[in-house]
C-alpha positions as CSV (number, residue, x, y, z in Angstrom):
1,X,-13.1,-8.4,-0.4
2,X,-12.3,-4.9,-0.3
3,X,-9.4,-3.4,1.8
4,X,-8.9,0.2,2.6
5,X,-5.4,1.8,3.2
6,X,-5.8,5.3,4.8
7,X,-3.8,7.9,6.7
8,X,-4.7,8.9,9.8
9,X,-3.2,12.4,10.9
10,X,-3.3,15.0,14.1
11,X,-2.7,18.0,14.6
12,X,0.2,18.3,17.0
13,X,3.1,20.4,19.2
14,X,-0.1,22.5,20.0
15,X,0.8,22.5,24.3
16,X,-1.0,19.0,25.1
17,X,2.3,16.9,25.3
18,X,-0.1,14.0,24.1
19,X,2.5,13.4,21.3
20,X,4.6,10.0,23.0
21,X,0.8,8.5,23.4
22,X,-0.9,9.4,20.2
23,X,1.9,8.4,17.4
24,X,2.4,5.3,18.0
25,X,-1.5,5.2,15.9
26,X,-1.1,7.8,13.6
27,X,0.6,8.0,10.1
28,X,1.1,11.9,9.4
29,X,0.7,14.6,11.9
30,X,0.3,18.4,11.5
31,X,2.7,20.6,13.3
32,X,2.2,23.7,15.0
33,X,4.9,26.6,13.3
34,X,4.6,29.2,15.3
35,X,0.9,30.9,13.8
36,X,-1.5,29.8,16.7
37,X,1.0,27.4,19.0
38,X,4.4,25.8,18.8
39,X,8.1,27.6,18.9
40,X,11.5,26.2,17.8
41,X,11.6,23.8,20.7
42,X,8.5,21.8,20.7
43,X,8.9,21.4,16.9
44,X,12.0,19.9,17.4
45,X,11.0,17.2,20.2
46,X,7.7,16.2,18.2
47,X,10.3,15.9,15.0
48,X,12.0,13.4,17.2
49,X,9.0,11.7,18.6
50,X,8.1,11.4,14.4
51,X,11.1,9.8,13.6
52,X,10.9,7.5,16.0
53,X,7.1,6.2,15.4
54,X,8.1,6.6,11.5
55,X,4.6,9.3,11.3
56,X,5.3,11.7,8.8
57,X,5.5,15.2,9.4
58,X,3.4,18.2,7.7
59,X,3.6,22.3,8.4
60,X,0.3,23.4,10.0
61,X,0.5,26.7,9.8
62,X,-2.6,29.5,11.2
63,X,-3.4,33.1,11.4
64,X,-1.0,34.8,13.9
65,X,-3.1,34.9,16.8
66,X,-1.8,32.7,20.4
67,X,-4.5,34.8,22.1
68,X,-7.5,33.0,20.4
69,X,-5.3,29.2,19.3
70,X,-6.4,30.7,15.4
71,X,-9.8,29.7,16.2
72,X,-11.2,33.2,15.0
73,X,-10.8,34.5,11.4
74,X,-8.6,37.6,10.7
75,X,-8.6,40.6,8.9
76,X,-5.3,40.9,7.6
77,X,-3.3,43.1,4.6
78,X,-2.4,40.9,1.8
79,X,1.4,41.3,1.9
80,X,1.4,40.9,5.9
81,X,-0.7,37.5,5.7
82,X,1.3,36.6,3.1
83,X,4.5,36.8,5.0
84,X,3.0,35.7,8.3
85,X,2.6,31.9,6.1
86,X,5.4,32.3,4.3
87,X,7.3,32.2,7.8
88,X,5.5,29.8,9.4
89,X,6.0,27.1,6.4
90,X,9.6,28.1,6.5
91,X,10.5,28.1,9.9
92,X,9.5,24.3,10.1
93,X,11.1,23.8,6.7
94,X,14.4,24.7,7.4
95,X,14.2,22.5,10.9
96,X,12.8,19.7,8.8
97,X,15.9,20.2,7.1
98,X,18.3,20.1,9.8
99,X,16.5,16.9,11.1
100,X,16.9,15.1,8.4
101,X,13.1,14.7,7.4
102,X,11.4,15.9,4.3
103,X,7.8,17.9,5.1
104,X,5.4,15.8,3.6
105,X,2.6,18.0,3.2
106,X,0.7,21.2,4.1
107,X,-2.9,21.9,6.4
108,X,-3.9,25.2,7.4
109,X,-5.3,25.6,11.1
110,X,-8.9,26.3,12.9
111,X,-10.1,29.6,11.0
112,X,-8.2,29.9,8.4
113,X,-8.8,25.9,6.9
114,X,-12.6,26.9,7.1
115,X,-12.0,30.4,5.9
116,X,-9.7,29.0,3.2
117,X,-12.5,26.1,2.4
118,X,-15.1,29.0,1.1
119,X,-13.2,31.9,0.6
120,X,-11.2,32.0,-3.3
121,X,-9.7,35.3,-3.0
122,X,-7.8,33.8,0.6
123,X,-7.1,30.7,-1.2
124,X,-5.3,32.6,-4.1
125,X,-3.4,34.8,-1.3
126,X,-2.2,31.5,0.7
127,X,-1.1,29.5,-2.4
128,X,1.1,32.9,-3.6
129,X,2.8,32.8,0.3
130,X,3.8,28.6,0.1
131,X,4.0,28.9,-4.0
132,X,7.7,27.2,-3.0
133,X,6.0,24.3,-2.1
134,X,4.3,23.9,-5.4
135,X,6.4,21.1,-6.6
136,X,6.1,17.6,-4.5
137,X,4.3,19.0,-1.5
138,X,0.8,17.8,-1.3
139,X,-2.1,20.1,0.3
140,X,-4.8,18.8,2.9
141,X,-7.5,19.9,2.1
142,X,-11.2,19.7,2.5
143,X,-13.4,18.0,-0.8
144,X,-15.2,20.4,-2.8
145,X,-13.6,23.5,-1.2
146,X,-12.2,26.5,-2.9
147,X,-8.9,25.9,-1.4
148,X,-8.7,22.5,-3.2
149,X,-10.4,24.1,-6.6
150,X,-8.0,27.0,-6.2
151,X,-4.9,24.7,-5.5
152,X,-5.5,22.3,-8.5
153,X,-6.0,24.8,-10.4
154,X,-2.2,26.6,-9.5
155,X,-0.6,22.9,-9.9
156,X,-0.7,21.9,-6.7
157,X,-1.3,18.0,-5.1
158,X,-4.4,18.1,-3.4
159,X,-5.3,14.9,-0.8
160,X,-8.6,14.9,0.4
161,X,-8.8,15.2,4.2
162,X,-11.8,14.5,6.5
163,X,-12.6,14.8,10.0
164,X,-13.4,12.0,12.5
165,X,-14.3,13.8,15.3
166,X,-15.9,16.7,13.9
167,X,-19.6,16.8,12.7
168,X,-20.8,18.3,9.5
169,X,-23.4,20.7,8.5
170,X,-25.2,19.4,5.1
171,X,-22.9,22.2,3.2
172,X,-20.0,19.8,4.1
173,X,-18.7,22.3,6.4
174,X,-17.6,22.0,10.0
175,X,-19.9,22.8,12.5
176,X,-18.8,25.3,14.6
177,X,-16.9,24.7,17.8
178,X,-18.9,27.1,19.4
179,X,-22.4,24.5,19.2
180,X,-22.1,21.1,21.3
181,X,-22.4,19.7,18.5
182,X,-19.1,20.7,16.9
183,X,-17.3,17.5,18.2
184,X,-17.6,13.7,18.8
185,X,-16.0,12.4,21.2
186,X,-17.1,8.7,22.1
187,X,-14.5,6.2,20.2
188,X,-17.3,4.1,19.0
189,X,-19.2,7.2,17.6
190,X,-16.0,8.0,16.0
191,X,-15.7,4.3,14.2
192,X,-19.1,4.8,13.1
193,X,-18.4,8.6,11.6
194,X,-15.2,6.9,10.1
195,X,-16.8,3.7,8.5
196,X,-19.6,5.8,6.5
197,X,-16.9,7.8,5.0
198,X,-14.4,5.2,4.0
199,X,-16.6,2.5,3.1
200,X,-19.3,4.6,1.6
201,X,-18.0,7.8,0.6
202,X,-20.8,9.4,2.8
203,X,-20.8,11.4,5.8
204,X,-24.0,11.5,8.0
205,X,-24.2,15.2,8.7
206,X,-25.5,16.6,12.1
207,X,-29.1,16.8,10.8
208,X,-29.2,13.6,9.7
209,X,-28.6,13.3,5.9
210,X,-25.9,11.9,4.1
211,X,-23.7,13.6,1.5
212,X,-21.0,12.3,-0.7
213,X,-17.5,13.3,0.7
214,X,-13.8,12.1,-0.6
215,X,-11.2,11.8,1.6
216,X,-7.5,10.0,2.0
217,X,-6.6,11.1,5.3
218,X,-8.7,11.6,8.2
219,X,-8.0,13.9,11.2
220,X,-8.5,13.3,14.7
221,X,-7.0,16.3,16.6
222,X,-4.6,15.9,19.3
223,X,-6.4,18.4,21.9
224,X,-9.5,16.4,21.7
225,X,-9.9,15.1,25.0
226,X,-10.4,11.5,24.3
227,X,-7.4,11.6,21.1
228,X,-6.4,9.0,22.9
229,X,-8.6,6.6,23.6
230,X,-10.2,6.8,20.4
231,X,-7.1,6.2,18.3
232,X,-6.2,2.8,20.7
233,X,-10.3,1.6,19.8
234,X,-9.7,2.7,15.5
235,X,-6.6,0.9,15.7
236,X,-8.2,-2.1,17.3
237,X,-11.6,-2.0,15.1
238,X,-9.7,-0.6,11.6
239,X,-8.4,-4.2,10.9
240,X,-11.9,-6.0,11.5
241,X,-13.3,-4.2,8.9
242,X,-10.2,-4.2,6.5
243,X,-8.8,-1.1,7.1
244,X,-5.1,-0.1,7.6
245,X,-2.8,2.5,8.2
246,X,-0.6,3.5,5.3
247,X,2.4,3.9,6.6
């Protein structure tokens, strides 16, 4: 019988307040540092919540840009994007530090993960700005992008990441929040999404077809409006089908 042991992460301390109500079913999350949401304060207090639920705890950092939540793609000079992720990473680092919790890992936000997902040059600019982190800091990343071909290839951990509540294009890529298409919100459409991926290593794209795809965590972001609900159904369903949270 085969048994599947997964992470499930969110992206978090993005203004929802969801936190208390989603970690209880989540093993990682992604935290805001300052780039497209989050200040010193509410990365503290979801630190605490994440102690407390025992999720582990990775920098999310964006493009600079509160105005649009870093859901639009940016023009920016190398050195100044450089040092815009640079002091995202290390902002949360040093309160990581202070918390006494190690940052587990690393996921880029909105634009700039899909940006980073095609674009090599970008990929090449944001390993140089976290090149600290090259040593025992894992990247999420999408399978198959240039981020993740870019990052092996600089000698950094890659873990395959996925998205639950997102539908694909047959490229693999995320179809854009601005089609209603872009998310899936009903928790059983969600469990179905899931299944294919982790039990078949396929994901049913949004016109139909099924591509391979490799993944060991799986997103489900905290501003979807049902986050909720559907992580109470997974974690329900996950264990009837022999999957489990690695926490």
């Amino acid at each position: 019988m085969n048994r599947w042991e997964i992470d499930i992460n969110c992206d978090v301390g993005e203004g929802v307040g969801n936190e208390a109500r989603l970690f209880p079913y989540i093993s990682s999350c992604n935290l805001a540092c300052g780039g497209h949401a989050g200040d010193m304060a509410t990365m503290r207090e979801v630190i605490s919540l994440a102690k407390k639920h025992r999720v582990r705890v990775g920098a999310h950092p964006s493009y600079p840009d509160r105005e649009n939540f870093g859901r639009k793609s940016m023009q920016m000079e190398t050195e100044i994007f450089r040092d815009s992720i640079e002091s995202q990473v290390k902002g949360l680092e040093d309160i990581l530090r202070e918390e006494g919790v190690e940052m587990s890992h690393i996921k880029a936000h909105g634009a700039l993960y899909n940006d980073l997902a095609k674009n090599s040059e970008l990929s090449e600019q944001y390993l140089e700005a976290i090149s600290e982190c090259r040593n025992g800091i894992p990247l999420y990343v999408p399978y198959g992008s240039a981020i993740s071909i870019a990052a092996q290839h600089s000698g950094f951990e890659c873990v395959y990441e996925a998205f639950g509540d997102r539908n694909y294009e047959d490229d693999l890529t995320l179809v854009s929040r601005e089609s209603p298409q872009a998310l899936i919100t009903e928790p059983e459409a969600v469990l179905r999404h899931l299944l294919t991926m982790i039990v078949n290593s396929e994901v049913k794209t949004v016109r139909g077809h099924f591509r391979h795809i490799e993944a060991q965590t799986y997103c489900i972001h905290g501003d979807t409006a049902t986050a909720y609900e559907i992580l109470a159904y997974l974690s329900v369903e996950f264990p009837k089908h022999h999957i489990h949270l690695r926490k």
